[in-house]
C-alpha positions in Angstrom: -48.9 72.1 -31.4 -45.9 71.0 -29.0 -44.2 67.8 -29.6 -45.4 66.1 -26.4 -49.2 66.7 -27.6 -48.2 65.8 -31.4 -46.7 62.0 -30.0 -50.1 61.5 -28.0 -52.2 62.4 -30.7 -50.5 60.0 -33.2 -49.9 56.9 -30.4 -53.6 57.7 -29.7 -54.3 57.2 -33.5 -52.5 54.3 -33.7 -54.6 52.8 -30.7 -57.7 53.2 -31.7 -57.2 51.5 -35.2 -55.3 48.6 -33.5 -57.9 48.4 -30.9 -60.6 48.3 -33.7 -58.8 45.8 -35.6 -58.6 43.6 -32.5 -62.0 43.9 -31.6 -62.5 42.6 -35.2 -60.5 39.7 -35.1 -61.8 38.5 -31.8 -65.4 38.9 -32.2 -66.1 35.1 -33.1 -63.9 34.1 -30.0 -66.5 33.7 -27.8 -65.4 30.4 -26.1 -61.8 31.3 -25.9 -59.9 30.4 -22.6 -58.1 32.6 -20.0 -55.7 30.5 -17.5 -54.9 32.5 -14.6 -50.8 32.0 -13.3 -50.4 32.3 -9.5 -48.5 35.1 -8.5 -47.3 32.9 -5.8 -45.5 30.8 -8.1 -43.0 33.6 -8.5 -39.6 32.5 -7.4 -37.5 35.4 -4.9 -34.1 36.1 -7.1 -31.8 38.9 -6.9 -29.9 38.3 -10.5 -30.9 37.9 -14.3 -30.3 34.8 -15.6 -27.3 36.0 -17.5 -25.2 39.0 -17.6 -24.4 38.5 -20.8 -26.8 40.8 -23.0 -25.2 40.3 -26.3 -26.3 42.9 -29.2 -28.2 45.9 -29.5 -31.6 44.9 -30.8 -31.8 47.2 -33.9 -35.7 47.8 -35.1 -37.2 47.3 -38.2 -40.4 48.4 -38.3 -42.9 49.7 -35.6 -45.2 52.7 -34.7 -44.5 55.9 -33.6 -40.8 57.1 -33.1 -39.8 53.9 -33.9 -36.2 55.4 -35.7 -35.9 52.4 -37.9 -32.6 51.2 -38.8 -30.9 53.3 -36.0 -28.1 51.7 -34.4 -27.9 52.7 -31.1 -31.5 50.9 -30.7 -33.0 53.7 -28.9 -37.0 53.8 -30.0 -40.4 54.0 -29.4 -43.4 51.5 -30.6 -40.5 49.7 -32.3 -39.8 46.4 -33.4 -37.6 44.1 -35.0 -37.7 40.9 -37.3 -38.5 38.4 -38.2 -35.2 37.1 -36.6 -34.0 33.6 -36.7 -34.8 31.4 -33.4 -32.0 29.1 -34.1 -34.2 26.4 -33.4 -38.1 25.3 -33.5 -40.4 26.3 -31.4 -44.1 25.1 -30.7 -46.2 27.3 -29.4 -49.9 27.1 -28.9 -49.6 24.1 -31.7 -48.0 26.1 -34.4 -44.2 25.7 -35.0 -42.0 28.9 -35.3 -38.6 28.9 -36.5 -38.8 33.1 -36.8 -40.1 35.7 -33.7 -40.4 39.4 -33.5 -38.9 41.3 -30.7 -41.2 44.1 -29.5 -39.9 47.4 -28.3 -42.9 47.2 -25.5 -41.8 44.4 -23.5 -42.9 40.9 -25.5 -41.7 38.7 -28.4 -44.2 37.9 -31.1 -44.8 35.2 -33.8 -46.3 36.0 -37.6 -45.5 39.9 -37.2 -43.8 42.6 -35.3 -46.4 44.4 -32.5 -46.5 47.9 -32.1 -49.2 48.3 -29.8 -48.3 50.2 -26.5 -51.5 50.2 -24.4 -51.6 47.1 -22.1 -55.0 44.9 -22.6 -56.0 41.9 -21.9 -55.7 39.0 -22.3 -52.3 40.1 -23.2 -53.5 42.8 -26.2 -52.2 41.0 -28.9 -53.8 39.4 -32.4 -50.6 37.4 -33.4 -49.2 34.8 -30.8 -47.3 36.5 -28.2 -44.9 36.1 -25.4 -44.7 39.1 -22.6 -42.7 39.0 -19.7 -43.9 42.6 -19.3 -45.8 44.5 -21.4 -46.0 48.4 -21.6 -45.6 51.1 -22.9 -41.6 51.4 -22.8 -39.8 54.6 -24.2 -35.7 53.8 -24.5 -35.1 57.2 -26.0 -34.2 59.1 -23.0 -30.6 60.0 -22.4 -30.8 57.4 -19.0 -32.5 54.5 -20.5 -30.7 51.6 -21.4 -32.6 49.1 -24.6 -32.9 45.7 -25.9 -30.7 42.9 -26.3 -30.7 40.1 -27.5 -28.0 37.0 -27.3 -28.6 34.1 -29.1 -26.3 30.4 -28.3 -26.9 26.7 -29.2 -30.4 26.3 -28.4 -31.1 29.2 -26.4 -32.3 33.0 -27.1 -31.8 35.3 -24.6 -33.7 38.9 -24.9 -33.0 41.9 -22.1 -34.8 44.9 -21.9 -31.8 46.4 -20.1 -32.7 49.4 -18.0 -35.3 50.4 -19.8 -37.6 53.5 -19.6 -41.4 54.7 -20.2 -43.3 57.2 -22.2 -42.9 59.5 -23.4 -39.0 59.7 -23.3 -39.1 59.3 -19.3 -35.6 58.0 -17.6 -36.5 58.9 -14.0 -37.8 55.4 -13.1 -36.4 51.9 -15.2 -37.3 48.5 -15.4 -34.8 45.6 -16.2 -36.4 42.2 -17.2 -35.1 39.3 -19.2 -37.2 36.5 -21.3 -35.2 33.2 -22.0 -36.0 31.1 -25.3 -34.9 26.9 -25.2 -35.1 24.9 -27.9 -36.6 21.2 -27.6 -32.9 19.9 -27.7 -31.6 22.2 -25.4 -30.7 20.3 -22.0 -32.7 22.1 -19.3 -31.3 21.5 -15.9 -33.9 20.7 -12.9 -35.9 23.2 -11.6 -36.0 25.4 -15.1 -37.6 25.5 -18.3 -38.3 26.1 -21.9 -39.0 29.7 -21.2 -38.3 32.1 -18.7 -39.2 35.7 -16.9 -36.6 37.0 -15.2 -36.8 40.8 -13.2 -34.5 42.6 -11.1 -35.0 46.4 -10.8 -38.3 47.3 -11.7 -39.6 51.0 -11.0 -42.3 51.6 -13.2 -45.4 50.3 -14.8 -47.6 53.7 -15.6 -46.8 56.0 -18.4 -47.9 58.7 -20.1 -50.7 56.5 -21.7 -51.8 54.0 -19.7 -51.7 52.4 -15.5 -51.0 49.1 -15.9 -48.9 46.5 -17.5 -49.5 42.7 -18.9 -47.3 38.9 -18.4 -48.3 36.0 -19.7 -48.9 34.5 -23.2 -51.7 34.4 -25.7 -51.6 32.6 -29.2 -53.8 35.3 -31.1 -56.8 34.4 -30.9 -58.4 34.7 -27.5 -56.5 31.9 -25.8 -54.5 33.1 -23.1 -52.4 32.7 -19.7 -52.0 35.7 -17.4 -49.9 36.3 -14.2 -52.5 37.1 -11.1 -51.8 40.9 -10.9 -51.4 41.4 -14.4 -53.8 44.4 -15.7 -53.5 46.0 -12.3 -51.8 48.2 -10.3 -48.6 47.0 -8.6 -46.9 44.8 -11.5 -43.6 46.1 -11.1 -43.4 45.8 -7.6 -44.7 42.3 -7.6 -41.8 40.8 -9.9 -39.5 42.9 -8.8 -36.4 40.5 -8.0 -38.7 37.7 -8.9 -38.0 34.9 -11.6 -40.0 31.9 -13.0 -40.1 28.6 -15.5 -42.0 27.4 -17.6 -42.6 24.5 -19.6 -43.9 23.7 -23.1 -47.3 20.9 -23.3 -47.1 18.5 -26.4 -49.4 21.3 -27.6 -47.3 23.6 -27.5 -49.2 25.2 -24.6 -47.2 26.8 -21.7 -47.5 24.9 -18.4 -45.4 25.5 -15.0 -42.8 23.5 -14.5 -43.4 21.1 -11.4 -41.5 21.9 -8.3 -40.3 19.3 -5.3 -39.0 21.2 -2.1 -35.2 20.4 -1.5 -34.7 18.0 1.3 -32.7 19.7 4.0 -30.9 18.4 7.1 -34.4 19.2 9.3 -36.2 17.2 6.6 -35.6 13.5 7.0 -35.7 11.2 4.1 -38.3 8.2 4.5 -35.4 6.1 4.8 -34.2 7.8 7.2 -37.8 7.7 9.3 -37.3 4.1 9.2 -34.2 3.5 10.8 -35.6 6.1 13.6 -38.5 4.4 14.3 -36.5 0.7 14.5 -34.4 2.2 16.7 -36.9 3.4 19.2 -38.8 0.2 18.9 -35.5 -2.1 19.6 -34.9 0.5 22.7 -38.6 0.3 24.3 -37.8 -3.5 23.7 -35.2 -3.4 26.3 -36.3 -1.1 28.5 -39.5 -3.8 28.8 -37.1 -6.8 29.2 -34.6 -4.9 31.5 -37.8 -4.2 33.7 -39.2 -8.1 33.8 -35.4 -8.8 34.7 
């Protein structure tokens, strides 16, 4: 049996089990809710929030190929954790101090995920955060892997030029998910947490089409980009950023957003004086007239 049919059988293995054990934990959630995010509140950007990727992200446990341990970080189905936030974090009304970084794209709470086939909403049974979910293979000679920098309040995590499965390097994506702390001062027009995405080339692989973003807290409740599960994710937040924000629930909202005032927009104060000034002129002109 060549290797290439050996890896599919055994990710394919793995699948089904993990499917049937989601199906089995979700089977009660009957009333669970799906939010839908707009994909028009993507923000155009041509950077990552930070060039500073910090360390390799070194796995711990995972699925298949996962090379456990191995330094240079290159995997498959891997994951690492539980690692230390640095800070508390309430998520979907639970409080985390520890998260899981997955191999595939997301950050998990509870447990590492090894699952590679993207599902909604977000294919997950523990609480997870996915700024872009699939199936991603950092094992070819091209491919770059995960980082993860960590400051005073603030965890940054970089899948940095990463590529797909199985062992593919011809097309990579590059996407960033930002972590803040409730003490951490956010400046306007940012957030809690954060998607970023600069070069992104791929979204199918080897085993599936399509590829998830949004959150979901384990048990049915979820939010979900518009495009997500479809064809033409990676194009769509391609050089494309957004915020959010964290509900007293712990319950990711979007931050709100107040268009700049610019130099053709004129401030109500502004207005005001305009429209005295036309009035005291059309004043004149009247006596000047009578005169």
């Amino acid at each position: 049996m060549s290797s290439l049919n050996w890896n599919l059988r055994n990710k394919f293995k793995y699948s089904s089990l993990a499917l049937g054990a989601a199906l089995f934990t979700a089977s009660p959630l009957l009333h669970a809710s799906q939010v839908t995010i707009p994909d028009s509140a993507l923000i155009s950007s041509n950077s990552l929030y930070t060039n500073s990727l910090g360390n390799v992200v070194v796995t711990t446990g995972g699925g298949n190929a996962a090379n456990v341990g191995a330094a240079d970080g290159r995997n498959d189905d891997g994951f690492s954790g539980p690692v230390n936030l640095g800070f508390s974090l309430n998520f979907f009304g639970n409080t985390y101090t520890q998260f899981y970084i997955n191999n595939n794209g997301s950050v998990s709470f509870g447990n590492g995920i090894s699952a590679y086939i993207p599902d909604g909403p977000i294919g997950a049974s523990s609480p997870v955060i996915s700024p872009f979910f699939g199936d991603v293979d950092t094992r070819g000679a091209n491919s770059g892997v995960v980082h993860l920098a960590q400051s005073a309040n603030q965890d940054v995590i970089t899948w940095d030029h990463v590529g797909y499965y199985n062992s593919h390097d011809d097309k990579l994506n590059t996407f960033q998910l930002i972590l803040r702390g409730s003490d951490y001062s956010t400046p306007a027009g940012e957030g809690q947490i954060g998607f970023f995405y600069t070069g992104m080339g791929w979204e199918s692989t080897d085993t599936s089409t399509v590829a998830a973003i949004g959150f979901g807290d384990g048990a049915g409740n979820s939010q979900v980009l518009e495009g997500s599960i479809q064809p033409g994710t990676a194009a769509l937040t391609q050089n494309h950023h957004i915020w959010f924000d964290l509900s007293d629930g712990g319950v990711p909202v979007q931050p709100p957003t107040t268009p700049p005032v610019t130099s053709d927009t004129p401030e109500p104060a502004s207005i005001a004086m305009l429209l005295g000034g036309l009035a005291t002129l059309a004043l004149a002109r009247r006596k000047h007239f009578r005169s």
